[in-house]
C-alpha positions, 0 to 999 in steps of 0.5 A: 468484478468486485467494489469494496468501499474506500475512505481516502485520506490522501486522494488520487485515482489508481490503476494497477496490480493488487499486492496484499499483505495480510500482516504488517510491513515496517517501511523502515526495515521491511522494503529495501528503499533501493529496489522496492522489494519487501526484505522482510523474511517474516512477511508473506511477500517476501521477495515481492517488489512493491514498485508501482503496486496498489500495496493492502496492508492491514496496518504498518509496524515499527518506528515512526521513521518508517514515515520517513522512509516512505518518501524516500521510497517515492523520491527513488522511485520504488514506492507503491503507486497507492496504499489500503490500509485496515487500521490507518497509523501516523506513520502510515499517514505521515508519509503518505502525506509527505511523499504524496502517495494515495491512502485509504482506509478499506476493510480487509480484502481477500487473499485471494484477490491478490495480484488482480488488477484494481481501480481506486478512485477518490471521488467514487470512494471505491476500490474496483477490483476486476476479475482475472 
């Protein structure tokens, strides 16, 4: 088990599966709003869906719509369940906000904890990474 300090900027406790992306992902067009899966060929997860997933990423890309399109990823149902994010950007953020999806701000996790199952609690401030 690992703990990785989190900032949060929008609260909310998250169990789930680990999906890290060590580039950067454009919600307006790298995830397709309809299915959740990152379209995004230049993305190493490419083909992943990010439905349900405690989505990494070092910062988003692209326009400012991109905030927009993450509450319609909530409003359809194919949003990650929560955000990490490196650099934390107003599109990020915004639509975090609007679609009431948890953020934090962590450091940089590890490839290799990929697909792992995580805990992120806004009031310990932590990420709970677990071991396979």
């Amino acid at each position: 088990m690992i703990r990785i300090k989190a900032i949060p900027i929008v609260k909310g406790d998250v169990l789930g599966e680990l999906l890290i992306s060590k580039k950067p992902i454009s919600f307006l067009y790298g995830i397709d709003i309809n299915t959740g899966r990152i379209v995004d060929k230049e993305n190493e997860l490419y083909g992943e869906i990010v439905t349900d997933k405690i989505l990494y990423i070092p910062h988003s890309k692209g326009s400012s719509v991109g905030c927009y399109w993450i509450y319609k990823l909530k409003k359809s149902k194919k949003s990650p369940s929560c955000i990490l994010v490196k650099k934390p950007d107003e599109i990020v953020v915004t639509g975090c906000i609007i679609a009431k999806i948890p953020l934090f701000i962590v450091n940089d996790i590890p490839i290799k904890y990929n697909r792992r199952r995580a805990e992120v609690y806004a009031s310990k401030r932590c990420i709970i990474i677990r071991d396979r």
